[in-house]
N, C-alpha and C positions, 0 to 999 in steps of 0.2 A: 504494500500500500504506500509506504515513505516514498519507492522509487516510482511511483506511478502518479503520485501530487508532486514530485520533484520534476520529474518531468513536466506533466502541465505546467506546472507555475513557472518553467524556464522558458518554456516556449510563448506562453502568453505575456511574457517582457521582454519577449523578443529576441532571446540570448542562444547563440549557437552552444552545443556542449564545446567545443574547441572554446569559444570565450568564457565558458565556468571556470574549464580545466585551467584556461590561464590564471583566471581573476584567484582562484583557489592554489595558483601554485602547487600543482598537481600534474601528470599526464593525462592524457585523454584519455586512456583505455581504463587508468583508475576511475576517472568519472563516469565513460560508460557503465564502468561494472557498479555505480551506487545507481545509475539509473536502469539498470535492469533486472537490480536486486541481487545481486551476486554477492556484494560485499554494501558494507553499512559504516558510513564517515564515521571517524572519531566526534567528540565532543567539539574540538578543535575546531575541525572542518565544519562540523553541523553550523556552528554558533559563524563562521565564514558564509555559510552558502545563506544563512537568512538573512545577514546584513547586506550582503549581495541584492539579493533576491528581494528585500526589505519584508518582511514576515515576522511573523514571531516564531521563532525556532525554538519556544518551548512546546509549541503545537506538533511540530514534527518529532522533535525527542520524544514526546508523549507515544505517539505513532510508533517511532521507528521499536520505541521498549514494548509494548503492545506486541509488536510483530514477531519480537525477537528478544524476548525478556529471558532465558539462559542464554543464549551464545552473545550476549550483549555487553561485554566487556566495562565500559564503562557504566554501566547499570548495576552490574556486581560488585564493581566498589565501591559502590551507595549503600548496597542491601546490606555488603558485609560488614557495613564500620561497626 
C-alpha cells in the first residue's frame, strides 16, 4: 500500500522516479524497489520523501508499519525500548 500512494503522490506533483532518486540521494533502482514494494525506506529517507513530496510522512510511517510491522526495522526499535 506505502509503494502504491508513493507512487501516486509522485506522479501527481509531477516528479519523475529519476528526480526522487536524485532529490533522495539514492539510485534509481533503490527507488524503484520502494515503489514497487520490494524494499521499504529507512526512517531517514521516509521523513526525505515527505518533505519532498510535502505530506505528512507520519501518514505513510503509519502505513508503511501496518504493512510490515515485523520485518520493519525501524519499528522494532520502538516496540523494543
Amino acid at each position: 500500500m506505502f509503494n502504491i500512494r508513493l507512487n501516486q503522490t509522485r506522479k501527481a506533483k509531477g516528479y519523475t522516479a529519476q528526480q526522487m532518486a536524485d532529490k533522495l540521494t539514492i539510485g534509481l533502482r533503490s527507488y524503484r524497489l520502494y515503489e514497487s514494494g520490494h524494499r521499504s525506506p529507512n526512517l531517514d529517507t521516509l521523513v526525505k520523501i515527505a518533505i519532498f513530496l510535502k505530506f505528512l510522512w507520519t501518514t505513510y510511517f503509519v502505513v508503511m508499519i501496518i504493512q510490515n510491522p515485523l520485518e520493519n526495522e525501524t519499528f522494532q526499535k520502538y516496540v523494543n525500548r
